[in-house]
PAZAPA-4460 file (N, C-alpha, C; in steps of 0.05 Angstrom, whole numbers, plus 32768, in hexadecimal, padded with zeros to 4 digits):
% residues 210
    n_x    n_y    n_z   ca_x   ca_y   ca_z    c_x    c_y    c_z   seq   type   mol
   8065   812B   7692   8062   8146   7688   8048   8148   7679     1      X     A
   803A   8163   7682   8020   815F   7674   802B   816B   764F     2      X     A
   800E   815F   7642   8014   8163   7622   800B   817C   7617     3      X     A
   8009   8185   760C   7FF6   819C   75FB   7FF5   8199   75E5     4      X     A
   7FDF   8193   75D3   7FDF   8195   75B1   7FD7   81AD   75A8     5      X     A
   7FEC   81BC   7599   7FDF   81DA   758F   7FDF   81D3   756B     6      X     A
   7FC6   81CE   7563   7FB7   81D6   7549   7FBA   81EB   753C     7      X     A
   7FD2   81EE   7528   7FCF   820B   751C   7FC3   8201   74F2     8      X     A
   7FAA   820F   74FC   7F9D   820D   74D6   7FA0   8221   74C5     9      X     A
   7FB7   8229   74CF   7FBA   8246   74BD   7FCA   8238   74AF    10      X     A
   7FCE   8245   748A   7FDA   823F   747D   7FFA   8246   747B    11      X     A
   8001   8265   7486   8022   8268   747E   802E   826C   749A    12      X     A
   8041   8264   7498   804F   8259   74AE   805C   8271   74BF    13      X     A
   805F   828B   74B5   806E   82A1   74CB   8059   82B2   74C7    14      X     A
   8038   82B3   74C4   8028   82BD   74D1   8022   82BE   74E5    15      X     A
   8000   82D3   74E6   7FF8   82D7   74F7   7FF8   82BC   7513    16      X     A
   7FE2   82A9   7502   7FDA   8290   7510   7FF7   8286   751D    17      X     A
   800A   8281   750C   801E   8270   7514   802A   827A   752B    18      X     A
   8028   829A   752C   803B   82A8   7546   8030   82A5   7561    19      X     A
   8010   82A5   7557   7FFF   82A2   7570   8003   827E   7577    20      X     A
   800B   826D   7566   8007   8251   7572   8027   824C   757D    21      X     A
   803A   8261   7576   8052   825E   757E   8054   8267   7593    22      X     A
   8043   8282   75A7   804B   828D   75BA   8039   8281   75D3    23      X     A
   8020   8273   75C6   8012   825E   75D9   8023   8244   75E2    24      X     A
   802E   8239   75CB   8039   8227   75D9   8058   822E   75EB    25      X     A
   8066   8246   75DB   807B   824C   75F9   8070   824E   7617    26      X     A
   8055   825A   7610   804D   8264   7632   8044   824B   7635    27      X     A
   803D   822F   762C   8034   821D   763B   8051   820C   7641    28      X     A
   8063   820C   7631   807E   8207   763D   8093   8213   7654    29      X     A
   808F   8227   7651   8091   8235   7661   8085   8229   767D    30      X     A
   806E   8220   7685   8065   8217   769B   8064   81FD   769E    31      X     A
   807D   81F5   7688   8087   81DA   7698   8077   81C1   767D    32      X     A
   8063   81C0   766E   8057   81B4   7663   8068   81B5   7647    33      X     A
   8060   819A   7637   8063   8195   761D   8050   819D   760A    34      X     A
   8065   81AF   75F2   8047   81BD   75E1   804F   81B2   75C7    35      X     A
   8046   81A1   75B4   8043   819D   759C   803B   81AA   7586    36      X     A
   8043   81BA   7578   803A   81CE   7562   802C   81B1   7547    37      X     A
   8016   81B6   753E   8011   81AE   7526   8004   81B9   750E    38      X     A
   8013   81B5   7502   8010   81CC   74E0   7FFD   81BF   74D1    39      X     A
   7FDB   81C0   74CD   7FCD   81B2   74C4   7FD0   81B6   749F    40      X     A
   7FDC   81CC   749C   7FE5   81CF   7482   7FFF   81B8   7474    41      X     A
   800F   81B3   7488   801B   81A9   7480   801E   818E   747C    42      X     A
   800C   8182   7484   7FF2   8168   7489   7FE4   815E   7474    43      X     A
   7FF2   8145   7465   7FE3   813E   744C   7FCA   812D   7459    44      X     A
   7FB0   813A   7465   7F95   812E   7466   7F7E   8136   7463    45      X     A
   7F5F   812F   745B   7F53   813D   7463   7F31   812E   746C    46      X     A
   7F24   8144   7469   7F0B   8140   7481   7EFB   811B   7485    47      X     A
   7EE1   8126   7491   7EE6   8108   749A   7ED6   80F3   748B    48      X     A
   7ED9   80DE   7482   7EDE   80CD   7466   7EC0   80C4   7465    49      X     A
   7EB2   80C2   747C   7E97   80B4   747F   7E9D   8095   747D    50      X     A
   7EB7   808F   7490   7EB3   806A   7488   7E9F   806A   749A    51      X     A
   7EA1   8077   74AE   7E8C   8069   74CD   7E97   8051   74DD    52      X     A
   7EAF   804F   74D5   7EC5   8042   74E6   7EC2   8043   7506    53      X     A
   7EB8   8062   7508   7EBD   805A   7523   7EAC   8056   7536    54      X     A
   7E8C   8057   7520   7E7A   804F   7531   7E6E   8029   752A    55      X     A
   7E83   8019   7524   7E7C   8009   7524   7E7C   7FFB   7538    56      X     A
   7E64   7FE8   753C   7E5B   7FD3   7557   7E6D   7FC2   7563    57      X     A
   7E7A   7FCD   7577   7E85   7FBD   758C   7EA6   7FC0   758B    58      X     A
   7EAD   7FDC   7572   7EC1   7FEB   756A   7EC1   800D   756E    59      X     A
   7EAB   800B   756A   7EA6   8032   7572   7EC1   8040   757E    60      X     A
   7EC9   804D   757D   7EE2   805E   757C   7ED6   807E   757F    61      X     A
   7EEE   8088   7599   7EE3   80B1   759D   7EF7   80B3   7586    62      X     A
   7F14   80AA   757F   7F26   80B0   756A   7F28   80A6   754D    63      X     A
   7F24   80BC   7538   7F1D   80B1   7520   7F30   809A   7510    64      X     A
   7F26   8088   7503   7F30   8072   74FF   7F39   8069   74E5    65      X     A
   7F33   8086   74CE   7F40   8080   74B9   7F5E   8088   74B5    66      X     A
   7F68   8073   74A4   7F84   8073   74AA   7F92   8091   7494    67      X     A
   7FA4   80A6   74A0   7FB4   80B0   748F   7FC5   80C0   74A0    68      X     A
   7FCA   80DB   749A   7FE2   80EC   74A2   7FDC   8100   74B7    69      X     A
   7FBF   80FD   74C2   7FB3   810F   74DD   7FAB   80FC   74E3    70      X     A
   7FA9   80E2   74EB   7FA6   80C8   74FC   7FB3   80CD   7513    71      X     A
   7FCE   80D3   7514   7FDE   80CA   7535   7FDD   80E8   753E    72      X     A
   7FDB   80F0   752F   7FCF   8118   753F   7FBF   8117   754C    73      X     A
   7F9D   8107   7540   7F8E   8106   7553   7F83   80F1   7568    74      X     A
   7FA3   80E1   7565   7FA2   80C9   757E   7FAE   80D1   758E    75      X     A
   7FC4   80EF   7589   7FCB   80FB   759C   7FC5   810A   75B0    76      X     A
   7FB0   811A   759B   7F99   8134   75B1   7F8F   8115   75BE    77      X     A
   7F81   8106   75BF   7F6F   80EE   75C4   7F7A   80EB   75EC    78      X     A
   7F9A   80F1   75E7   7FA2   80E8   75FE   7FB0   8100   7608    79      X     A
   7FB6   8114   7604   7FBB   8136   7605   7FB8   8140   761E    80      X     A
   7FB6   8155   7626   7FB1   815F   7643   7F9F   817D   763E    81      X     A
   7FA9   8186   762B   7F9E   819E   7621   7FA6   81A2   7606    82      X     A
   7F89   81B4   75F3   7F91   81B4   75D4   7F86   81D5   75D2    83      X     A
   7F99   81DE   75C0   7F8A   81F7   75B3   7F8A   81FA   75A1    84      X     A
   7F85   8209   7590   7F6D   8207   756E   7F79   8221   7565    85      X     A
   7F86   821C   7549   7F89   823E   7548   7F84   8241   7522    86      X     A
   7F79   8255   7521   7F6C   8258   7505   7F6E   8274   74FE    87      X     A
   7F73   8275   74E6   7F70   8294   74D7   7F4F   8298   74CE    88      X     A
   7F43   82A6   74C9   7F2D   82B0   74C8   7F21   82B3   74AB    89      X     A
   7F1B   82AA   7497   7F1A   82A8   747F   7EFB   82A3   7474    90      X     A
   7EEA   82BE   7461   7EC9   82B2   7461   7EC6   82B8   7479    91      X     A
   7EC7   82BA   7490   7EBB   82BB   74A8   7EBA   829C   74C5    92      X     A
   7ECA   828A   74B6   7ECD   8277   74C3   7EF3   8272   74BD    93      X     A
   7EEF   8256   74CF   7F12   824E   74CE   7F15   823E   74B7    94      X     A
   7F26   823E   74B2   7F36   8230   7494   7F30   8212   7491    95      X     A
   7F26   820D   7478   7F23   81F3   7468   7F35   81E3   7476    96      X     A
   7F4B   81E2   7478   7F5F   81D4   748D   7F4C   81C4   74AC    97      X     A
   7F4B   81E2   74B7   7F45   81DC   74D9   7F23   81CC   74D7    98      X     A
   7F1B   81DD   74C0   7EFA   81CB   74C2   7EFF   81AC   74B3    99      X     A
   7F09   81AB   74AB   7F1B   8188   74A8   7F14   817C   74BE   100      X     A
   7F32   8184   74C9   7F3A   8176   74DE   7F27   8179   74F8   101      X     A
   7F1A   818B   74F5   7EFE   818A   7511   7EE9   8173   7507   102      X     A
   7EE5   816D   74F3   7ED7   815B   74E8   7EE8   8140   74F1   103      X     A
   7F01   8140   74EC   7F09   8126   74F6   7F09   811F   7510   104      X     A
   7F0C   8138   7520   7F13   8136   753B   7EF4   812C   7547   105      X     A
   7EE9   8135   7542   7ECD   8143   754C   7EB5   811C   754A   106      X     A
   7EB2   8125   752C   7E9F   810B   7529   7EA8   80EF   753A   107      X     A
   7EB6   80DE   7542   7EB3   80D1   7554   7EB0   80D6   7570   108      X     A
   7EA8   80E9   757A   7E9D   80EE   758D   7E84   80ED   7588   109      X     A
   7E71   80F9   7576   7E58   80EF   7577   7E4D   80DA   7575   110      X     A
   7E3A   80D4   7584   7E2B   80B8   7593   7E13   80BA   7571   111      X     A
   7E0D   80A6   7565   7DF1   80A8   7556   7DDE   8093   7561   112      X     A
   7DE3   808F   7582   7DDD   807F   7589   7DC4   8097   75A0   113      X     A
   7DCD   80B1   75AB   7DC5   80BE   75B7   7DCF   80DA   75B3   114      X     A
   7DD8   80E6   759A   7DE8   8105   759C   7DFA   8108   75AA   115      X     A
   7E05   80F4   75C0   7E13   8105   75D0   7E29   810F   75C4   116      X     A
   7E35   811B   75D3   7E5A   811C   75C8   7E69   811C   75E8   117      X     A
   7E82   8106   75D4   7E92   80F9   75EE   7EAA   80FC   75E5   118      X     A
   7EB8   8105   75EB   7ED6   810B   75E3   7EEB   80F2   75F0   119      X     A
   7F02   80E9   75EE   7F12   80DA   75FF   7F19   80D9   7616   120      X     A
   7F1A   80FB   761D   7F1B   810D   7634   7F14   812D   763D   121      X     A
   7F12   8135   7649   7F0F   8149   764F   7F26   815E   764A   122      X     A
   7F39   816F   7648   7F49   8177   7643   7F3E   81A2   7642   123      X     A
   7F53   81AC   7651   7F4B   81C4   7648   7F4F   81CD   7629   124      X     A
   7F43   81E7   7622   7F41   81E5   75FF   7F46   8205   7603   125      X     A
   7F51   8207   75E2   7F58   822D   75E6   7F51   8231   75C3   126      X     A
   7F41   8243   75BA   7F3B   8244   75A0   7F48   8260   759D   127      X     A
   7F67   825E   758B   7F68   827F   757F   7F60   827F   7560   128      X     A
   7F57   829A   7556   7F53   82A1   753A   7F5E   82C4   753A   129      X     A
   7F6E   82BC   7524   7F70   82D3   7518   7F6B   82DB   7505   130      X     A
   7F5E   82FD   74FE   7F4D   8303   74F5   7F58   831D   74E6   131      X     A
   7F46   832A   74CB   7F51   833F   74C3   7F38   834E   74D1   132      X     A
   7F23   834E   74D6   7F0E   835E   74DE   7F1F   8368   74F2   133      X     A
   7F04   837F   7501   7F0A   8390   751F   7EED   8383   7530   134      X     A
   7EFC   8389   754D   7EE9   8381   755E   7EC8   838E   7552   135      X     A
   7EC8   83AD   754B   7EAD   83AA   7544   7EA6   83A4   7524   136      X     A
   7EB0   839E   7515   7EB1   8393   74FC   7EBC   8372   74F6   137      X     A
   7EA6   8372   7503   7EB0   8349   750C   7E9A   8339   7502   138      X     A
   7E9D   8328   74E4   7E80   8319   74EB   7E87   82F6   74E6   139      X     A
   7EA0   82FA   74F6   7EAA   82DC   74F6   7E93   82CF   7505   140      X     A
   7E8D   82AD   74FA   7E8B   8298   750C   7E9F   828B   7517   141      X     A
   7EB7   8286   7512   7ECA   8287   752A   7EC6   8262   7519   142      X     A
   7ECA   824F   7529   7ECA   8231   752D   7EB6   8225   7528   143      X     A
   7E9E   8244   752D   7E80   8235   7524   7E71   8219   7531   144      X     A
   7E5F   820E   7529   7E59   81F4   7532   7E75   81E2   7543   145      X     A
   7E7D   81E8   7538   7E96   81D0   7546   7EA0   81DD   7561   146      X     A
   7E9E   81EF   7560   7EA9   81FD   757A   7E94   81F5   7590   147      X     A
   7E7A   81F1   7590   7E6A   81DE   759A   7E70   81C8   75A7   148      X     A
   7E79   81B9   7592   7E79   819D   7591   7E98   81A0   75B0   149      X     A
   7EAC   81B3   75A9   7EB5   81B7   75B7   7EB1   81BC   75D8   150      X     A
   7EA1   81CB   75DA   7E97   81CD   75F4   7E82   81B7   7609   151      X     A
   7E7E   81A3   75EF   7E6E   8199   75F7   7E80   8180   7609   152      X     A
   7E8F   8175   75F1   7E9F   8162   75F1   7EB6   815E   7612   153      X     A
   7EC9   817C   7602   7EE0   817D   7619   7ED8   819A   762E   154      X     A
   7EC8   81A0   7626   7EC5   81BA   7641   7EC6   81D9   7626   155      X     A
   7EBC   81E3   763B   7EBD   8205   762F   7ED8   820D   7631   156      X     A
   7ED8   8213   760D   7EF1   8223   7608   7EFC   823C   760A   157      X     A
   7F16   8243   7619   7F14   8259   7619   7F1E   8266   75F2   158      X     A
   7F18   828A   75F8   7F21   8288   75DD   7F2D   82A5   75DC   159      X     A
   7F36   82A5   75CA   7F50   82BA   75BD   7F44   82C6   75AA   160      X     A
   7F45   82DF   7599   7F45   82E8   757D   7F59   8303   757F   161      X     A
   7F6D   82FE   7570   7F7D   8314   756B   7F69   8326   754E   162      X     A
   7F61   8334   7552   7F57   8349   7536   7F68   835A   752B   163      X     A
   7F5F   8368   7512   7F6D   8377   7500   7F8B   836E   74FC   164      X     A
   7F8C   8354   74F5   7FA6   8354   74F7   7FB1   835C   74D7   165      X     A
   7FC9   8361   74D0   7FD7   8365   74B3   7FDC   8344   74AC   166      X     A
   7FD0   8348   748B   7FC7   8333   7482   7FE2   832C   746E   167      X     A
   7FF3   8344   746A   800D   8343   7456   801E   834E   7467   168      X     A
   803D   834C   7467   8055   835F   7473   8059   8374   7465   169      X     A
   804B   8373   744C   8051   8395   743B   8039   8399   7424   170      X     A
   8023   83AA   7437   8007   83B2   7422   8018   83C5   740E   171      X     A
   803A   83C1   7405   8036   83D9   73F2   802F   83C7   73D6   172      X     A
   8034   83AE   73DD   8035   8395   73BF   8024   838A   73BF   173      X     A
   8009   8391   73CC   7FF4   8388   73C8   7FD7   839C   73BE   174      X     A
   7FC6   838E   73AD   7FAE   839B   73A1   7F9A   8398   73C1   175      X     A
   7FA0   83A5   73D8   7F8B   83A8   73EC   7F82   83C5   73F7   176      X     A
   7F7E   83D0   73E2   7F73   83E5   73E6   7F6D   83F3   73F5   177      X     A
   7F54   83E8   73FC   7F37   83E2   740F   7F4E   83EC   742F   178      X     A
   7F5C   83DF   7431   7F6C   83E5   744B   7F7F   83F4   7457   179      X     A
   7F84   8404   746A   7F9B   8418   7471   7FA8   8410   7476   180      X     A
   7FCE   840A   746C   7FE2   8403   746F   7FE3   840D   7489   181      X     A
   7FE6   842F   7491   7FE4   8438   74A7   7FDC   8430   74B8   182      X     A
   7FC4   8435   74BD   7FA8   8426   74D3   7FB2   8406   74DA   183      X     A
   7FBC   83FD   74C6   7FC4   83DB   74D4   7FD2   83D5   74D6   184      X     A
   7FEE   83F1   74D1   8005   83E4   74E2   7FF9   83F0   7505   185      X     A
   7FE7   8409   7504   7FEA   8418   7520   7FE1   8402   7529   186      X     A
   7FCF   83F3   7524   7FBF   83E2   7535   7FCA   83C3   7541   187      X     A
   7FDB   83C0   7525   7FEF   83A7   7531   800F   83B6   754A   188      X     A
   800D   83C9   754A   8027   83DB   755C   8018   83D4   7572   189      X     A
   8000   83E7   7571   7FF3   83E9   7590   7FE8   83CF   759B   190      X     A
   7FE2   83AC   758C   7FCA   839F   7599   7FDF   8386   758C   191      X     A
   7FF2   8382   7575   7FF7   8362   757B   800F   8358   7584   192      X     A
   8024   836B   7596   8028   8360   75AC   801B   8354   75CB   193      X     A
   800B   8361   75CD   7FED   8357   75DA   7FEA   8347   75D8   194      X     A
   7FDE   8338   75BC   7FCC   8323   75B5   7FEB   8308   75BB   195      X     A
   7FFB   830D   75B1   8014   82FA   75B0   8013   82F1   75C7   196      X     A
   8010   8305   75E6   8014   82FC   75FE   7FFF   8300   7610   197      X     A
   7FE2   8301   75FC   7FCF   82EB   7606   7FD7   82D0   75FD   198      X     A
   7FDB   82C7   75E4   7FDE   82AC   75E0   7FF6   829E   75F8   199      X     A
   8007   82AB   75F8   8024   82A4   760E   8014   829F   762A   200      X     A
   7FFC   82B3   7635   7FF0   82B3   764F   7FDD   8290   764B   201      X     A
   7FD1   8291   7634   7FC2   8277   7633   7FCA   8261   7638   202      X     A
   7FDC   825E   762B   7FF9   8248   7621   7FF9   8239   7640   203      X     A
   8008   825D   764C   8011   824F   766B   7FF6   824D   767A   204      X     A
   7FDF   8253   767F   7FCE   824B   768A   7FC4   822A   768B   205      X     A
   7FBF   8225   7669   7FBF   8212   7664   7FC9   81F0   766F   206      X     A
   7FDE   81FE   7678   7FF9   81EB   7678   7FF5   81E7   76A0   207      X     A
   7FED   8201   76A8   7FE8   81FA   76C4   7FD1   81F5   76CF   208      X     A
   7FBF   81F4   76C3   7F9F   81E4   76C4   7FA0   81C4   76BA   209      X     A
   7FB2   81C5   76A1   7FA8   819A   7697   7FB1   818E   76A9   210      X     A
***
């Protein structure tokens, strides 16, 4: 059975991020594949330590080699079939969390021997973020540099962004002014059942391409 690792760096668990990494991995189950949810929040680790472990001579390692509590996560993606990335949108990039763990994932693939980047395998990749902006009020970098390193590594990702999404279940207990309770429920009515089953359409694509 093929694997899937779905990455969720969002912090609360019956959000945005989490619904989108829950309805990706049904549709990749759904087509027969194994989907792994992982809660990087819930994950006592973080970024990457600078031992240089893994570029030592005649040890070099694509999987990072310091020991703790995202170690067998990323010995997992290492041997995976397909991974997707899912991040809330925060500052304009993904969460202190996900840029962690792309740092862990990421740096032993680079060669300081020639730049390259070499991943363990090839694997298809799916990057979602969710976002409070609108398509034309967008000035996310999204994954940024690492999303790079991504395409470089395992292939071009495809990618997801659900926008405007509601950031609380009730703007009446919150100081957010700035925003129309109205306007963002209309917009979550009309567009994030949509976005839910784009993620569900990915999921299963996913699952019938690795």
């Amino acid at each position: 059975m093929k694997k899937i690792m779905v990455i969720d760096g969002g912090p609360r668990k019956n959000m945005n991020t989490a619904a989108m990494c829950e309805k990706f991995a049904e549709g990749a189950r759904a087509a027969g594949a194994e989907a792994k949810i992982v809660r990087l929040y819930g994950i006592d680790f973080k970024g990457c330590m600078s031992c240089m472990a893994c570029k030592l001579k005649d040890k070099a390692s694509k999987v990072c080699k310091f020991k703790d509590a995202i170690t067998p996560i990323l010995e997992e993606i290492a041997e995976a079939d397909g991974l997707a990335l899912a991040s809330p949108i925060y500052f304009g990039g993904v969460t202190a969390e996900m840029h962690a763990f792309l740092e862990r994932l990421e740096f032993p693939w680079l060669s300081y021997n020639d730049y390259s980047l070499t991943a363990p395998k090839k694997m298809p990749v799916v990057l979602m973020e969710t976002m409070n902006g609108t398509p034309e009020q967008n000035n996310s970098e999204g994954f940024g540099a690492k999303e790079m390193c991504i395409k470089v590594a395992l292939g071009e990702p495809e990618k997801l962004v659900a926008y405007n999404t509601c950031q609380v279940k009730n703007y009446d207990n919150y100081e957010l002014a700035m925003f129309s309770k109205d306007a963002k429920l209309k917009w979550r009515e009309d567009n994030w059942e949509k976005d839910l089953q784009s993620a569900y359409d990915a999921g299963k694509r996913m699952a019938e391409m690795a």
